[in-house]
Every structure is written in C-alpha cells, then in structure tokens.
N, C-alpha and C positions, 0 to 999 in steps of 0.2 A: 703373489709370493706369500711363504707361510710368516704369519705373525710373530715370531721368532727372532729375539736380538743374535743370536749366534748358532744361526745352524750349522754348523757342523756336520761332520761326515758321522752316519746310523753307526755305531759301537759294534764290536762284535766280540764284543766279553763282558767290561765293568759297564756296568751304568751309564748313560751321559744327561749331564744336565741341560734341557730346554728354556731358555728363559724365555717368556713370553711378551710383545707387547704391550706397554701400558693402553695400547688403541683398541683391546681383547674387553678393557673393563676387569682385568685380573688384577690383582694385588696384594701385598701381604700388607699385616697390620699398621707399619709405617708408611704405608706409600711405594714401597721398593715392587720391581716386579716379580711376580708370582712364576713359577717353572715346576717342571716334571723331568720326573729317570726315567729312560726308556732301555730296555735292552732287547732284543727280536730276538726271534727261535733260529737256532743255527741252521734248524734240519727244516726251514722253510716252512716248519708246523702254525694253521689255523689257531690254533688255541691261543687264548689268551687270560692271563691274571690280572686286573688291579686290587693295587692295593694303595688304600688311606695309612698315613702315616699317625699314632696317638701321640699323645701328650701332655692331658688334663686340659682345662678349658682354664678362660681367665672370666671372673666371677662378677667383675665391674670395671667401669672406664679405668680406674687405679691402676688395677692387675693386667691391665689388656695394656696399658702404657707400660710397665716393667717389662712384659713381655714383648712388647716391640722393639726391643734391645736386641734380644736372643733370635736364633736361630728360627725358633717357633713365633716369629713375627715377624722376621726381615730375610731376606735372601740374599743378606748382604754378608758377605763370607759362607754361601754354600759352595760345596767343593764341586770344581765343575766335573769330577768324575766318582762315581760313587763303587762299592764292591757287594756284591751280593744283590742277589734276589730270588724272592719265593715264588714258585710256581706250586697252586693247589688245585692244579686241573689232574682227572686221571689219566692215566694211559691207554693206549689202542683198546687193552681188555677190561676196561674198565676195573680194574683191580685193585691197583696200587698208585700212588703218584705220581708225577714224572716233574722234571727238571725242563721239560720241552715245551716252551710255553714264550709266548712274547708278553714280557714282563711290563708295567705301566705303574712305579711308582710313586703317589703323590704326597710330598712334604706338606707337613702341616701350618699354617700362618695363619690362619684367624682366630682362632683359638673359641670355636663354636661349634667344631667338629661338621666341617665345610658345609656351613650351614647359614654365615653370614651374608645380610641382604639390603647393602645401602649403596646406595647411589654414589649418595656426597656424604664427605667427612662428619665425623663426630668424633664433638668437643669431650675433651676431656677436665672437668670443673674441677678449679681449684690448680691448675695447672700452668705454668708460668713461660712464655718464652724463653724470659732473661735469663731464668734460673736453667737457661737449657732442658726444662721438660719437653716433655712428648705430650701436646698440645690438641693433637686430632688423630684419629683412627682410623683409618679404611677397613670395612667389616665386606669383603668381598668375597666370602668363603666358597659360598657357592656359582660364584663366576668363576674362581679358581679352576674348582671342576666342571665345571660345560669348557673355559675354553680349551683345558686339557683333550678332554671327551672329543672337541670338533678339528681341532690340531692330528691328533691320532685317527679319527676316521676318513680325513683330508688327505691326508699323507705318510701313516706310517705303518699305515695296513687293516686297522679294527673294521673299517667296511669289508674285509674279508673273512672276519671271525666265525668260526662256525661252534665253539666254544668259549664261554666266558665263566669265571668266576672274579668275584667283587669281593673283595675283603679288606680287613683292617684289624688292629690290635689296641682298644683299649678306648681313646675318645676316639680313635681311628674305625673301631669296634660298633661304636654307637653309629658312628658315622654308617657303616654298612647298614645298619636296621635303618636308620633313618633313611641314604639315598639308594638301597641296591632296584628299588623298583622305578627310579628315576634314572637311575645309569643303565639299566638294562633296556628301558623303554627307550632312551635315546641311541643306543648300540644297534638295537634292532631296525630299529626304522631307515637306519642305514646299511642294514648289514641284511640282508636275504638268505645269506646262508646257517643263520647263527640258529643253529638248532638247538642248544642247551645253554644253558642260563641259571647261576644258581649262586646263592650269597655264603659266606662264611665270617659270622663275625666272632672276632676271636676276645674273651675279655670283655667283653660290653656291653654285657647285661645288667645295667645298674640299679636296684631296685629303687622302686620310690618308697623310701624309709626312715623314720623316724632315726635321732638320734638317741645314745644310750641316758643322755642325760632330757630328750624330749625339748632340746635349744631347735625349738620350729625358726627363729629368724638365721641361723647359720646350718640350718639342715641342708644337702645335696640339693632335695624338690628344690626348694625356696634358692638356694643359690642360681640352679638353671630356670629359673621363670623367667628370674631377673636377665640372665644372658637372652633368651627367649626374646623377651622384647628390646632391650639393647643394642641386639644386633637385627630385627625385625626378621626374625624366621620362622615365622609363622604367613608371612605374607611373600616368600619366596617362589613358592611355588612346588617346591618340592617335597612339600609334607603330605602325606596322602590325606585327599580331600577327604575320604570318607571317616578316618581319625578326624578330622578337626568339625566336620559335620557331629562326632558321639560326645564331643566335647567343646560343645559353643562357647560354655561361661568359663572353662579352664583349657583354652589352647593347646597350652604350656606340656600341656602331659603327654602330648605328642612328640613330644621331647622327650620321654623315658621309656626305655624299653619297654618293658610291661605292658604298656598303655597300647605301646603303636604295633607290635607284633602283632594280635589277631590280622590286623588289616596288611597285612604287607604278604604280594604275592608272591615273588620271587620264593623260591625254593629254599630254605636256609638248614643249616646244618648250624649251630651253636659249638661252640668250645667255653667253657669257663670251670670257674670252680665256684662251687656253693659257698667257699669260703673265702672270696676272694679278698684278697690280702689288703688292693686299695679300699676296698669298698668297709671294710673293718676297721682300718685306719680312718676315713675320711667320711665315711657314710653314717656307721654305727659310732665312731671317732671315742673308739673304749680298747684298752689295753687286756690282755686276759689273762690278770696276776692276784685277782681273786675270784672267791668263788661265782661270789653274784656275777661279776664282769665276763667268766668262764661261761655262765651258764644262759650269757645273751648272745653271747658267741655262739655257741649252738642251736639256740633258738632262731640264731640267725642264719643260721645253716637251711633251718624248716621254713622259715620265709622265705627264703630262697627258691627249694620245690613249690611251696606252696602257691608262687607267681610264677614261675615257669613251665613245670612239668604238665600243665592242666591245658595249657596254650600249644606248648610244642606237639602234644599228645593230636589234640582236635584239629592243628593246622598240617595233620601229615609231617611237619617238618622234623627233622633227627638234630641230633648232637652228641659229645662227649662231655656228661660230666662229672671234675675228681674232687676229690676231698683233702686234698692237697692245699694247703695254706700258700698261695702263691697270686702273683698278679703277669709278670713274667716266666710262664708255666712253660717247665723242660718236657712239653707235651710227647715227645717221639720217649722219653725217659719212663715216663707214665703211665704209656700205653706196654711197659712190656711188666704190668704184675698181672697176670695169670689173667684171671676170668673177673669183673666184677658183677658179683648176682647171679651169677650162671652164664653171664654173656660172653663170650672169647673173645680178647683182646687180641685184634692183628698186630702185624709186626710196628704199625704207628699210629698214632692220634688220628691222623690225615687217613691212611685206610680206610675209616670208618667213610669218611666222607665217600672216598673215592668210588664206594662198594656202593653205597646209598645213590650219590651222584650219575652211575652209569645205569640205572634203573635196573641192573639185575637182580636174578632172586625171586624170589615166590611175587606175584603180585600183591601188594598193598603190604608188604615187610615193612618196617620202620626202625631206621639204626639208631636208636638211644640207647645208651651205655651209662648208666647212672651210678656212683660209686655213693652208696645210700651209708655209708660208714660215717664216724666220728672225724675230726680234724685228722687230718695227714692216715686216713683210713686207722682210726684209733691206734695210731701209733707204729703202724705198719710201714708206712711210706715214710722212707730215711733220706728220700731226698737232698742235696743243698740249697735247693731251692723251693725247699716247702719249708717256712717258717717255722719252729718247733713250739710246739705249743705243751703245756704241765699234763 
C-alpha cells in the first residue's frame, strides 16, 4: 500500500493534498506529516513539472520554532485541495508553453529550502515546555522530497515521464539549483523514457554579498552557514560532491548560488532580476532615498552580472534577465516590452525557455535575454509590480 494517510481519488482539476506517512521519515518542522499537490494531465500527456514551493528560510533554532507555528512548518491546517498549477514544459513544437503537464507541487516545511538532514530532533535552547514552546525540530527537508519523488514514481505515473522540468520560486528557487541534479537523477533511474530534463529556478539566484553597512555577523552568507549546519546539509547527500570537494574548508558555499552553479548539470534556464527586490531588502538590507544608498543599489545591479552572466555564459545554460525591481516578478508582463539589446522578446518569459528547451534553432544558440538598463529599465518599465525607484 502507498505510504499515504488519505488517498484519495487522483483529482482531475484542483490540486489534491497527499499526506504522507510519518513511517516515509517525512516531516515538517514540528513533527506534523509532510504532503504534496498533485494534479495529472487531462490529455493523458508524459510531461511533467515540479515545483518547490519558497518562502525565506529560518536563520536559527528561534526562527525555525516561530515558524513551526505557520503553514511553512506544520501541515496542520493545509487545505486538502489546492487551485492552480504551473506547467513550464513546452508544447509538441517546441515553441511555446503549455498548460499540459502532470503538475507535482511541493509545500515548503523545513525551512532550508528541502535541504534538511536529521535523523532525530533538535533541541531548541532556551525553550520551555511549560511555557508552551516549541521545544524540538524535525529538519527533514530532504526526506520530504525523496519520499514525494518515490510516492509519484510508485504510483502516479513519473516512472513514465519522458519530460521533466524542476522548478521553484525564490527559497523554492534555490531549492532547484541546489536539488534539480538530484531529482532528475532519481526520475531517471526510474523512468526509461524520460528523454529531456531541465531546471528552471525562478528568483533564486542569491548572491553571496556583503551588506550595505559591511554587518558580516547578520549578512545572508553568514546567516545560511549557520542554517548549513543546523540542519546538517552538507552531509545529506544531495549537494553535488564535486561543489563540496572545490570547497573543503567552507562547505557552506554550496549553499549559494553562485558557488554551486558551475557544477550543477542539469540544463537551467534562470529567471530573476538584477535587482531583486528581496535580495536589496535583505541582502544589501539599504533603502534607495539617498544618493550614496542609490548608487549601491546599482553597483549591486553590476554584482549581480558580474557573478552570473560569466557562469551562465560558460555553462551553455540560458535565462531571462530584467531590470525590474521586483521579487514576485509579473514575468509574462515583462516579456512584452519590445526587444531588450536587440534580442525579441516573445510573446512570454517562459517562451524563452520553451524555445531554448526544445533544442531548436541553429546549433549552439543560447537564450539569454539580459535587460543591461538601470532599475525598472531607467524608468521605462511602469510596472505595479516593479518597486519604483528616484
């Protein structure tokens, strides 16, 4: 029988919620069990999407116990039936998108960007029974996803996949760089037919970077080392060995984009913005209402290319990126201002991929689309959802 407290009859519209046995080794932060949305292709279509759900990460036992309150740490009050889902696989002609896809949802609960790897609980210090704390943690992130992954190739069709794409939005983002060369290797191994394989991490390119005011003990790095070992995800297994081999004495950096992309093979297509709006908040953690502050904001626009474009370039890999001040980016809104750099912008964000993904086109093409302009394309892009900037 499948490991499954409520199976349920397969959906055949909204989402439906799998919850899974605690006997899987799945869980979310408090203990509660770990589940997945699934939705199948009506038209009986191979293809398939996942996708990682984001939602920032929690920085210490402290933040990982507030969070095992919420939704992003307990599965206790998920809706057993969910609406919507993205498919980013393309169509027969490789052209354009399609909506025909068997959808595989995964809700976020560990909050380490399903990257957590402990066994047995961990204590949270300083924390009280009596006073009704949250006392101990399950860091099971990456159990979450294997028993997802072996549930769906078991029984709900991925052993017949002959297309995959892997994605995520944001810590769900990271999530794809960090596991798409672990979920594809394991799809594959079961799945004979799966002839295309390729990652799209949307938002997730987090630099490893200083803050505006140079506070190295509350920097991003220095916050994810600490998760890094916390939740022991460097000894998971699913960090690519040959990252943590160029990085003996600092693991941890396999942890950030930057670091782990060279190595990662899966096929990727990036989505972000140079200026993304969390990572300005939270990263560079500077406001841009004076000049000096304005002109690290831009500098941090060139740090940006300066750690990715030099990567994506060498690794074949493509992307779209805008100049749009945004973290929740109205990508399909985006894609329809004209050409940036001389490149034509199809009718959506996702084209890009779809066109790159189906391998046509002159051989050794490469779809990056880079919008090399100022914050919100110097003032071009009117957006709602591009932060406005002076």
């Amino acid at each position: 029988p499948l490991p499954l407290l409520d199976d349920g009859p397969i959906p055949d519209g909204d989402l439906d919620l799998q919850l899974l046995s605690l006997d899987t080794g799945a869980a979310c932060l408090d203990g509660t069990p770990y589940g997945f949305y699934f939705r199948p292709a009506k038209s009986g279509s191979t293809r398939w999407s996942i996708f990682m759900q984001g939602g920032g990460w929690c920085y210490d036992e402290a933040g990982c116990a507030s969070r095992a309150g919420t939704a992003l740490g307990s599965s206790t009050g998920w809706s057993r039936h969910a609406g919507g889902c993205s498919c980013y696989n393309a169509d027969e002609q490789g052209l354009a998108p399609t909506d025909e896809c068997n959808c595989l949802y995964l809700p976020y609960c560990d909050g380490a960007s399903f990257s957590g790897h402990r066994d047995d609980p961990w204590p949270v210090p300083s924390a009280s029974a009596e006073d009704g704390d949250v006392t101990q943690l399950m860091f099971r992130g990456l159990r979450n996803l294997d028993a997802t992954l072996e549930v769906a190739l078991a029984a709900y069709g991925l052993g017949e996949a002959t297309e995959l794409v892997v994605s995520g939005s944001s810590a769900g983002g990271l999530s794809t760089f960090v596991h798409a060369d672990h979920v594809v290797d394991k799809v594959r191994a079961e799945a004979p037919g799966l002839a295309k394989a390729h990652a799209l991490p949307i938002v997730g390119y987090f630099l490893d970077h200083a803050t505006y005011s140079h506070d190295t003990k509350n920097s991003y790095p220095a916050r994810m080392e600490y998760v890094f070992g916390m939740q022991n995800v460097g000894e998971s297994g699913a960090i690519s060995p040959d990252c943590l081999a160029a990085y003996p004495e600092d693991p941890h950096l396999c942890f950030l984009a930057p670091h782990l992309l060279p190595f990662i093979e899966t096929p990727l297509f990036v989505l972000n913005s140079k200026y993304d709006a969390w990572q300005l908040n939270d990263e560079l953690q500077s406001d841009w209402k004076t000049k000096e502050t304005q002109a690290a904001v831009l500098a941090y626009g060139e740090d940006f290319f300066s750690a990715l474009l030099p990567l994506v370039k060498e690794t074949g890999n493509g992307g779209f990126i805008t100049s749009c001040i945004c973290h929740g980016c109205a990508w399909d809104q985006l894609a329809l201002n004209g050409t940036v750099d001389g490149t034509p912008i199809s009718a959506t964000g996702y084209s890009w991929y779809a066109l790159w993904a189906s391998g046509l086109g002159d051989e050794g093409v490469q779809v990056l689309a880079v919008d090399t302009r100022g914050p919100n394309g110097d003032g071009a892009i009117t957006l709602e959802s591009c932060s406005a900037f002076p």
